[in-house]
Biopython code that builds the backbone (N, CA, C, O; Angstrom):
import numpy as np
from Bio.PDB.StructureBuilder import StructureBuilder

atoms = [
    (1, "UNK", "N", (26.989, 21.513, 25.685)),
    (1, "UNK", "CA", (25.766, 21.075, 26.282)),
    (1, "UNK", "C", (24.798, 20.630, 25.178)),
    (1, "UNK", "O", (24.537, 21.452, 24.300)),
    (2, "UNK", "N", (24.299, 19.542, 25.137)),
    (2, "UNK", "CA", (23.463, 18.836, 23.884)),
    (2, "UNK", "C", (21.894, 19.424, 24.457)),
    (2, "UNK", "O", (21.501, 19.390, 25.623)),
    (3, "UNK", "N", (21.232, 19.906, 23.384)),
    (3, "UNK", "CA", (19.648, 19.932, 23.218)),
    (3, "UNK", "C", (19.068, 18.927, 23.801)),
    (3, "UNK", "O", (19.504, 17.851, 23.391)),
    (4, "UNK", "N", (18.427, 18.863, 24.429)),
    (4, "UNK", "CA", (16.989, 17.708, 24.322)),
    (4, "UNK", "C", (16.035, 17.877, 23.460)),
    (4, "UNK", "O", (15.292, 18.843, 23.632)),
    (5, "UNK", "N", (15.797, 16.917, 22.228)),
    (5, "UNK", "CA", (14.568, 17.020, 21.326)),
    (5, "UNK", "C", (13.492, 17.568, 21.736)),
    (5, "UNK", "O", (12.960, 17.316, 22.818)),
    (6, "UNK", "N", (12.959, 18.608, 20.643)),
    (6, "UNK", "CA", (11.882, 19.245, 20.692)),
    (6, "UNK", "C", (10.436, 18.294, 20.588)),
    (6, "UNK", "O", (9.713, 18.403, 19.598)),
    (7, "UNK", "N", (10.125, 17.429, 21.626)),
    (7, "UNK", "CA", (8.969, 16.742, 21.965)),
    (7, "UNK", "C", (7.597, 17.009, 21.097)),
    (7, "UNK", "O", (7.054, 16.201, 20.343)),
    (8, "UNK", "N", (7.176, 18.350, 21.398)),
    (8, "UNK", "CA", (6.102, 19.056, 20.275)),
    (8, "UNK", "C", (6.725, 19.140, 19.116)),
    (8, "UNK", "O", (5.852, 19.030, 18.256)),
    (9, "UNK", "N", (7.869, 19.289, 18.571)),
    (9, "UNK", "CA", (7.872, 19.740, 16.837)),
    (9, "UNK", "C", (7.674, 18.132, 16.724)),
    (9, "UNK", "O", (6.580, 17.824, 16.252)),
    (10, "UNK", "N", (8.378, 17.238, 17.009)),
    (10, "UNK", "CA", (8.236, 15.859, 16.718)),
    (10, "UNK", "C", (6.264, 15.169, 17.033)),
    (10, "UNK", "O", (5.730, 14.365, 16.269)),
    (11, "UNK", "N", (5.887, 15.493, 17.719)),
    (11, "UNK", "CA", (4.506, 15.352, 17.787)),
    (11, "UNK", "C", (3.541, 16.091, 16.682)),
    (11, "UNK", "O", (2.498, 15.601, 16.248)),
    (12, "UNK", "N", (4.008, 17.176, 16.365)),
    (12, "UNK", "CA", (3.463, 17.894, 15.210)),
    (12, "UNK", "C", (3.515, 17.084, 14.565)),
    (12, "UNK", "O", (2.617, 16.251, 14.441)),
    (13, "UNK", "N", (4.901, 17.085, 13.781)),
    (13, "UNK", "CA", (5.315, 16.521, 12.092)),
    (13, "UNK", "C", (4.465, 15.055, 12.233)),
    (13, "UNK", "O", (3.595, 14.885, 11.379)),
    (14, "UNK", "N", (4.644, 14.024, 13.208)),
    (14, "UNK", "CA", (3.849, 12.633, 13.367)),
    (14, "UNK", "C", (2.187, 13.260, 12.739)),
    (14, "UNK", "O", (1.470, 12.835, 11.833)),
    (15, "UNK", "N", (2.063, 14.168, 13.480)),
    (15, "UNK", "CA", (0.324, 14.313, 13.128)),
    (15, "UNK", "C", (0.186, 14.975, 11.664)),
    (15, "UNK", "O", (-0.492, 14.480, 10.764)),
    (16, "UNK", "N", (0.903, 16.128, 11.564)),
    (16, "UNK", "CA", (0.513, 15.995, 9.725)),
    (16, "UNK", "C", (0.980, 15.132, 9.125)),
    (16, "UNK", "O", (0.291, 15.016, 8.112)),
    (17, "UNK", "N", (2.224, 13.997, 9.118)),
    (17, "UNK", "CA", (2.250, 13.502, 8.488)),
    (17, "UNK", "C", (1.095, 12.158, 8.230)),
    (17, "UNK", "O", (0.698, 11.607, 7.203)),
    (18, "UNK", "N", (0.823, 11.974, 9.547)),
    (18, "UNK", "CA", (-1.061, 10.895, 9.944)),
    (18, "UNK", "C", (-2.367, 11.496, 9.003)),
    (18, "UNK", "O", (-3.164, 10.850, 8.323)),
    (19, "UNK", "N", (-2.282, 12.993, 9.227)),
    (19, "UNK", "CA", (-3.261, 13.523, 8.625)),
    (19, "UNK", "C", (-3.105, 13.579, 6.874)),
    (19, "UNK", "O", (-4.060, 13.342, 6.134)),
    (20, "UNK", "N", (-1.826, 13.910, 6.416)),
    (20, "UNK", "CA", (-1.433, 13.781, 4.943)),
    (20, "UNK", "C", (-1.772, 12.781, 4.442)),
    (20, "UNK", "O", (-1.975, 12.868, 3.231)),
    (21, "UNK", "N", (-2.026, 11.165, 5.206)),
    (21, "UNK", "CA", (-1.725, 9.931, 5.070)),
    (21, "UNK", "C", (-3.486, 9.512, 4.832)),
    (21, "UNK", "O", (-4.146, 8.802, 4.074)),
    (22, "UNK", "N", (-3.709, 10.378, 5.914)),
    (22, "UNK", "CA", (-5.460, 10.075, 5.502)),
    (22, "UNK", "C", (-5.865, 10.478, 4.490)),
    (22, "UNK", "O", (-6.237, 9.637, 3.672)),
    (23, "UNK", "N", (-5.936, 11.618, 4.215)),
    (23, "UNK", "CA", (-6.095, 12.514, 3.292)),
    (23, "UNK", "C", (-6.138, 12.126, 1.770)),
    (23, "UNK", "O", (-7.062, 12.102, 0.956)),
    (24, "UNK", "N", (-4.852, 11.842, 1.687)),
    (24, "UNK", "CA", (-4.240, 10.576, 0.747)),
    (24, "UNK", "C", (-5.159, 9.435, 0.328)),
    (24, "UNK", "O", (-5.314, 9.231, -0.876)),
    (25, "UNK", "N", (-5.539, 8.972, 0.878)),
    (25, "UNK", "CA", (-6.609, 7.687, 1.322)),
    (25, "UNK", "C", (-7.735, 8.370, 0.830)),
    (25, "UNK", "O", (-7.654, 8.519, -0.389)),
    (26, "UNK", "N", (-8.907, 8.909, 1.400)),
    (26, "UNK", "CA", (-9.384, 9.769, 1.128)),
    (26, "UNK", "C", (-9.795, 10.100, -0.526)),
    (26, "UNK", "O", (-10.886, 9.924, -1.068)),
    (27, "UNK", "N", (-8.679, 10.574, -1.044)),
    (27, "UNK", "CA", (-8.689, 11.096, -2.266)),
    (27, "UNK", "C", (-8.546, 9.890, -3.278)),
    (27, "UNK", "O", (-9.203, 9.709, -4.303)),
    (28, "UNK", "N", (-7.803, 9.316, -2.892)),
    (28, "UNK", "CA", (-7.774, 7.783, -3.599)),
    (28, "UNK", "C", (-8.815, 6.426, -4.203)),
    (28, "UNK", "O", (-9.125, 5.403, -3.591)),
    (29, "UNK", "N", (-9.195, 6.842, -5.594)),
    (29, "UNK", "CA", (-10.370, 6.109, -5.925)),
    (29, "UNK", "C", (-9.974, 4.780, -6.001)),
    (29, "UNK", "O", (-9.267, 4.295, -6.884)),
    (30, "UNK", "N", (-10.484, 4.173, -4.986)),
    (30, "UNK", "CA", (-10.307, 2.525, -4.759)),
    (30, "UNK", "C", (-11.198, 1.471, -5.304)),
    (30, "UNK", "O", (-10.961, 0.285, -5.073)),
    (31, "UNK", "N", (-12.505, 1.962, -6.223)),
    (31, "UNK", "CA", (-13.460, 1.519, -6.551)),
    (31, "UNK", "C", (-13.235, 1.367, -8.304)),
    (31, "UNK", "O", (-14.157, 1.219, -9.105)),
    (32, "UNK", "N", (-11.914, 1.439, -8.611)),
    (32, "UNK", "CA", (-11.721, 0.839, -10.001)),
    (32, "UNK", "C", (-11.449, -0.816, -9.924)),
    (32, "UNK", "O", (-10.955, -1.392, -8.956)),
    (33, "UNK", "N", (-11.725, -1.207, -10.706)),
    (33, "UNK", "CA", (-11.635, -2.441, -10.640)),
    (33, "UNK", "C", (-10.548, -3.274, -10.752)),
    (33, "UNK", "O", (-10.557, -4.475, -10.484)),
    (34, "UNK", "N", (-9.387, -2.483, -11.244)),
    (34, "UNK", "CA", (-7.903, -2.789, -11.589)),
    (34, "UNK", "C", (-7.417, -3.224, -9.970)),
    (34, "UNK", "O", (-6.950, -4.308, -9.621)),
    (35, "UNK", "N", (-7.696, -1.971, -9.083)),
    (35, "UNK", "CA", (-7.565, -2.241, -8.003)),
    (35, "UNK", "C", (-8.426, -3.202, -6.831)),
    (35, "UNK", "O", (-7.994, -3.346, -5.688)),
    (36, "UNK", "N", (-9.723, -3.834, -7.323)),
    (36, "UNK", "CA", (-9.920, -4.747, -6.362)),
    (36, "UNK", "C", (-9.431, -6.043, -7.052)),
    (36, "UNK", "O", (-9.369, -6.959, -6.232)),
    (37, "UNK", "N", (-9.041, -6.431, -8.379)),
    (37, "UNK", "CA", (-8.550, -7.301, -8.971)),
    (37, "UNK", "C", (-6.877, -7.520, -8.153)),
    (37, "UNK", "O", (-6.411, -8.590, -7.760)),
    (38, "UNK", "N", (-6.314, -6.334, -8.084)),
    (38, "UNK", "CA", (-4.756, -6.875, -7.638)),
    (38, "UNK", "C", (-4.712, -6.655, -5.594)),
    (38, "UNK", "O", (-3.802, -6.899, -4.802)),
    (39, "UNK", "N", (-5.547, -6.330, -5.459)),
    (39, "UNK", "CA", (-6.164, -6.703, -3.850)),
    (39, "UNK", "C", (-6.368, -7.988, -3.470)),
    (39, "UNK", "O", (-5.997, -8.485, -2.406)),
    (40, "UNK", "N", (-7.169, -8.712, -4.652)),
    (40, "UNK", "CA", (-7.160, -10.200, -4.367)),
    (40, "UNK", "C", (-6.233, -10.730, -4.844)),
    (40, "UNK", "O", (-5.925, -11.846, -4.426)),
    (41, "UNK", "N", (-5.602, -10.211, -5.709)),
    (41, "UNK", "CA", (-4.109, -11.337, -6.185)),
    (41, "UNK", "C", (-3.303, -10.788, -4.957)),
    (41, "UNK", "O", (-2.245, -11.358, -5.223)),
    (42, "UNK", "N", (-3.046, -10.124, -3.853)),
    (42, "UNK", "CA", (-2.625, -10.221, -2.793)),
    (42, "UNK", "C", (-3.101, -10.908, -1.744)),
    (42, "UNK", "O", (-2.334, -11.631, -1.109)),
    (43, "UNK", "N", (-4.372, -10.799, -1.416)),
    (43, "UNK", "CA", (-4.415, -12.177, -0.777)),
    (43, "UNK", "C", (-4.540, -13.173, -1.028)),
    (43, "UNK", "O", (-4.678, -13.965, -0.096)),
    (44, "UNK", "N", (-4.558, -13.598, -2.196)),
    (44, "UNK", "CA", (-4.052, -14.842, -3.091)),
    (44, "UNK", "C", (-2.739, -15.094, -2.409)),
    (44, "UNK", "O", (-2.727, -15.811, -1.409)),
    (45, "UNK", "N", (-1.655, -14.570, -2.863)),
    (45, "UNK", "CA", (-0.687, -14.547, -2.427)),
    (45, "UNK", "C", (-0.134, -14.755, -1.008)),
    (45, "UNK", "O", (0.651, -15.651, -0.700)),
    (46, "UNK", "N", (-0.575, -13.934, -0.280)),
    (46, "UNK", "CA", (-0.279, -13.888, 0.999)),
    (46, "UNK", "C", (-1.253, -14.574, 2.058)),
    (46, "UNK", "O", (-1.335, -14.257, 3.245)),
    (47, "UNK", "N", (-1.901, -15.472, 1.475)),
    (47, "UNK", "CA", (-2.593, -16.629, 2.268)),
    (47, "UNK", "C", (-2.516, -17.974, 1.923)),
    (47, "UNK", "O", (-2.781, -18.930, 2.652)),
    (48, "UNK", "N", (-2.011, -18.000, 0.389)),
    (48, "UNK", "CA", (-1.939, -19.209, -0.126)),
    (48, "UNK", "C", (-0.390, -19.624, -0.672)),
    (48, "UNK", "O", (0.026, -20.759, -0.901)),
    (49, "UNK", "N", (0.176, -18.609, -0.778)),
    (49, "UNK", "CA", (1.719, -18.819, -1.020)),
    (49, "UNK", "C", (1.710, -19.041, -2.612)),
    (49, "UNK", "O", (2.713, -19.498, -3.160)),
    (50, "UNK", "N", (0.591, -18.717, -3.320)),
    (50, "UNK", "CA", (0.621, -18.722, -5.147)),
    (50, "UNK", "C", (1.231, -17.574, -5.234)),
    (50, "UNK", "O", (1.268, -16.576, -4.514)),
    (51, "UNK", "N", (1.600, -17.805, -6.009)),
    (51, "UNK", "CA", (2.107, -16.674, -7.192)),
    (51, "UNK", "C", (1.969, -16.491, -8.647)),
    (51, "UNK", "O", (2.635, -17.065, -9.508)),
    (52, "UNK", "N", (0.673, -15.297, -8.897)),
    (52, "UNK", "CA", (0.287, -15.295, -9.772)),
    (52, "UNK", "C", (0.952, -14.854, -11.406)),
    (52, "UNK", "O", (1.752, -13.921, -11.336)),
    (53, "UNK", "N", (0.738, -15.356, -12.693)),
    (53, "UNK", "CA", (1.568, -14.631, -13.571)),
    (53, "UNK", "C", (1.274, -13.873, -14.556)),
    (53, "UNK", "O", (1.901, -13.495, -15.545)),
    (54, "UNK", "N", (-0.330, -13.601, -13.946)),
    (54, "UNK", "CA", (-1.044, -12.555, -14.676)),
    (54, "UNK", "C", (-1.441, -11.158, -14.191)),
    (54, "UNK", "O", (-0.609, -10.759, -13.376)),
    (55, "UNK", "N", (-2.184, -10.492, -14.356)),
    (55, "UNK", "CA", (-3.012, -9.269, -13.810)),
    (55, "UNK", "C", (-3.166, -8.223, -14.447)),
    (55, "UNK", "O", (-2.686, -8.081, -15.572)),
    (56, "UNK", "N", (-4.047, -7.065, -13.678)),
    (56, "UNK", "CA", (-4.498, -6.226, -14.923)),
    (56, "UNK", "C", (-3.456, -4.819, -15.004)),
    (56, "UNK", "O", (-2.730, -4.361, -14.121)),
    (57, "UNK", "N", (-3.564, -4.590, -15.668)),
    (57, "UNK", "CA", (-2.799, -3.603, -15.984)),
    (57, "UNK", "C", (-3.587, -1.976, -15.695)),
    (57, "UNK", "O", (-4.602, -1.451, -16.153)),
    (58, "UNK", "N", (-2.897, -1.688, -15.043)),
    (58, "UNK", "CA", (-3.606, 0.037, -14.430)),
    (58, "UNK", "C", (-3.156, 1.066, -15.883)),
    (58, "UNK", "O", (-2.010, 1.515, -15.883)),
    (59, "UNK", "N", (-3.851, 1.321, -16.778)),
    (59, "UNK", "CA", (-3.779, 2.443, -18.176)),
    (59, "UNK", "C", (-4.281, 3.514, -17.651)),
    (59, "UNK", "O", (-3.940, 4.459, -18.363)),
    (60, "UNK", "N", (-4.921, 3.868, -16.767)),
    (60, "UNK", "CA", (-5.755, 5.327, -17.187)),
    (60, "UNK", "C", (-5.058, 6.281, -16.059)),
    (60, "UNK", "O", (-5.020, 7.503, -16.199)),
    (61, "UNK", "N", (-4.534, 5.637, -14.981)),
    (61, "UNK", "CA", (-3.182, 6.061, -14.420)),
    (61, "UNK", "C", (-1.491, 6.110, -14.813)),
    (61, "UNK", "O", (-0.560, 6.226, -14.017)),
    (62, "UNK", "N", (-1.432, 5.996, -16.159)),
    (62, "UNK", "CA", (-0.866, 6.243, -16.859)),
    (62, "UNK", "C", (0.610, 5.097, -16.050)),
    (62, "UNK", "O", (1.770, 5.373, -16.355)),
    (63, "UNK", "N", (0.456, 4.469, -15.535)),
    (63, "UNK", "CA", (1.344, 3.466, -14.521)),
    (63, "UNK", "C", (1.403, 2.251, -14.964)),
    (63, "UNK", "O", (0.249, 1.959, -15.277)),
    (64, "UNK", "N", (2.260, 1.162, -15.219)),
    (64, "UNK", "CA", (2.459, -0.183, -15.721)),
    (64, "UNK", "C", (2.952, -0.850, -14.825)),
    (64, "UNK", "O", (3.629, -0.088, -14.134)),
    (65, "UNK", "N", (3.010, -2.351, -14.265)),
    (65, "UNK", "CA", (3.030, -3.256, -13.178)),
    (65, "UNK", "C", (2.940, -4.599, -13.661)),
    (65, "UNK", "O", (1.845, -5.159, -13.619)),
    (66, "UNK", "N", (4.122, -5.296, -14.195)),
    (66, "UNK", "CA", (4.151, -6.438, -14.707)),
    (66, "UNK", "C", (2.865, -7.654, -13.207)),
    (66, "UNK", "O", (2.657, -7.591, -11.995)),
    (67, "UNK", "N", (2.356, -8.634, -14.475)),
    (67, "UNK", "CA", (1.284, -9.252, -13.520)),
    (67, "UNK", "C", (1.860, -9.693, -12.566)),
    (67, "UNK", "O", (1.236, -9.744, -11.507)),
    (68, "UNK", "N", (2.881, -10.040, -12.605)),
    (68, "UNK", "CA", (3.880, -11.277, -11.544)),
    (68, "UNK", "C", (4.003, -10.312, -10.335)),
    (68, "UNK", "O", (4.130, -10.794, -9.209)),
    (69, "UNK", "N", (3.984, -9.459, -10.451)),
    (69, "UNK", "CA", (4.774, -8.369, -9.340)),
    (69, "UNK", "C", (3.260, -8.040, -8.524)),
    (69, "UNK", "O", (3.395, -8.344, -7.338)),
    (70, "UNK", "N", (2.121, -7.607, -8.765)),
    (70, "UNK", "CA", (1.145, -7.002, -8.734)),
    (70, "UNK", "C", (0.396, -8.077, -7.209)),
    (70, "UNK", "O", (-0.048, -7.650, -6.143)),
    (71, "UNK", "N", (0.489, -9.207, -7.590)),
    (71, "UNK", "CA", (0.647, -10.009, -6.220)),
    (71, "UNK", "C", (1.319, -9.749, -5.269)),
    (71, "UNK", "O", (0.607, -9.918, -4.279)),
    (72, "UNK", "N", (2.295, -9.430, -4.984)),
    (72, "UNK", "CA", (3.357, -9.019, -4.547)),
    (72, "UNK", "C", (2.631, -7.726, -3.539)),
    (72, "UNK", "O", (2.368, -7.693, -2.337)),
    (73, "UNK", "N", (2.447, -6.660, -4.716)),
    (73, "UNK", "CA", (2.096, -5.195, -4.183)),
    (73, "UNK", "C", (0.982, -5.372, -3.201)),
    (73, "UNK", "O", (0.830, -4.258, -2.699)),
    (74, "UNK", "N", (-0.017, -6.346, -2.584)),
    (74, "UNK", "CA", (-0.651, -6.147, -1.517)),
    (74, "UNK", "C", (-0.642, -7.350, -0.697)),
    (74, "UNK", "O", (-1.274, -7.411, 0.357)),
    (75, "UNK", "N", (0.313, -8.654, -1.320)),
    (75, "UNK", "CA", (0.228, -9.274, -0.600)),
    (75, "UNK", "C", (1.775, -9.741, 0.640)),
    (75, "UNK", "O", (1.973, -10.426, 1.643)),
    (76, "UNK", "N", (2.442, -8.938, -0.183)),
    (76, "UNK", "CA", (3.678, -8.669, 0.968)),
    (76, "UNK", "C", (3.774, -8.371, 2.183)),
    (76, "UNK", "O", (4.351, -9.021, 3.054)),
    (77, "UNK", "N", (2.849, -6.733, 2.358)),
    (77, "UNK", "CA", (2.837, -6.311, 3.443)),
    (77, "UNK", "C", (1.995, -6.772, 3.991)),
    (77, "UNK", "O", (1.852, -6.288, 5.114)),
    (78, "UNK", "N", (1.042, -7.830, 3.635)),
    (78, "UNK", "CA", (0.181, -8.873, 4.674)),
    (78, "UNK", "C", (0.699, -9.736, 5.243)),
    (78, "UNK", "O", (0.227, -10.276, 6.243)),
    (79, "UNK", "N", (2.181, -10.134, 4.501)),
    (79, "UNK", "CA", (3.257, -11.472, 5.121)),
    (79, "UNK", "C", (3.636, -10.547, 5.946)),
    (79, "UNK", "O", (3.147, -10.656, 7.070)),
    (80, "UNK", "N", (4.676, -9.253, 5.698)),
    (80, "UNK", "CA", (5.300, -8.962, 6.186)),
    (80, "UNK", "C", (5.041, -8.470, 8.130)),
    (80, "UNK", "O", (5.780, -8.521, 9.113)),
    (81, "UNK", "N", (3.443, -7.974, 7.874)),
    (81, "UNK", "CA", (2.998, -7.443, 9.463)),
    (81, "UNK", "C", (2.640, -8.389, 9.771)),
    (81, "UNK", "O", (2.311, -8.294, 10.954)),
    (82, "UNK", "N", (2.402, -9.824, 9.223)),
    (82, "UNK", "CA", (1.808, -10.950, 10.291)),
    (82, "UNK", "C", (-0.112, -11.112, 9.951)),
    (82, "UNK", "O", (-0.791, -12.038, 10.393)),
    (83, "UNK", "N", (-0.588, -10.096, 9.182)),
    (83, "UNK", "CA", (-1.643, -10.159, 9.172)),
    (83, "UNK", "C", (-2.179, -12.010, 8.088)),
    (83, "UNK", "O", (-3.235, -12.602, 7.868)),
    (84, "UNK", "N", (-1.118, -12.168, 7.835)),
    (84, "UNK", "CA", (-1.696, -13.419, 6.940)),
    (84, "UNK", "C", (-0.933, -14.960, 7.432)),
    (84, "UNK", "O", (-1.244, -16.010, 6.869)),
]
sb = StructureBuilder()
sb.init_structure("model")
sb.init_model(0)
sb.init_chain("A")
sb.init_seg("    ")
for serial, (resi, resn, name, xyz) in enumerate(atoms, 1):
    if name == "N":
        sb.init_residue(resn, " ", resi, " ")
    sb.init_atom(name, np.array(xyz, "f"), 0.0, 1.0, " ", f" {name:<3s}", serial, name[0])
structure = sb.get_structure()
């Protein structure tokens, strides 16, 4: 005899994982400038179909992101959902 999915554990995990997601967000300083610089090389990208071969480089997050790619990182998922 097979289970029927547990409806509530699956409604749980959806909501912390929503709430983790905010949270996330939240904590996330978006007001460096590295990051509104490769925000617009995404919609650069994903409105105009350029592709850029520069950008800045994120150091103090200890993280590296060749420029070419960095377009890419916000302007993909603007192609990809239709938003552009």
């Amino acid at each position: 005899m097979q289970d029927k999915p547990s409806y509530p554990l699956i409604t749980l995990l959806v909501f912390t994982l929503l709430i983790f997601r905010i949270m996330l967000g939240i904590w996330t300083n978006f007001a460096h400038e590295d990051y509104i610089q490769i925000y617009l090389l995404g919609l650069e990208n994903a409105y105009s179909g350029l592709w850029s071969y520069w950008g800045p480089e994120i150091v103090w997050s200890q993280t590296r992101l060749p420029g070419a790619m960095q377009g890419l990182l916000a302007g993909l998922p603007l192609r990809v959902t239709g938003s552009a």
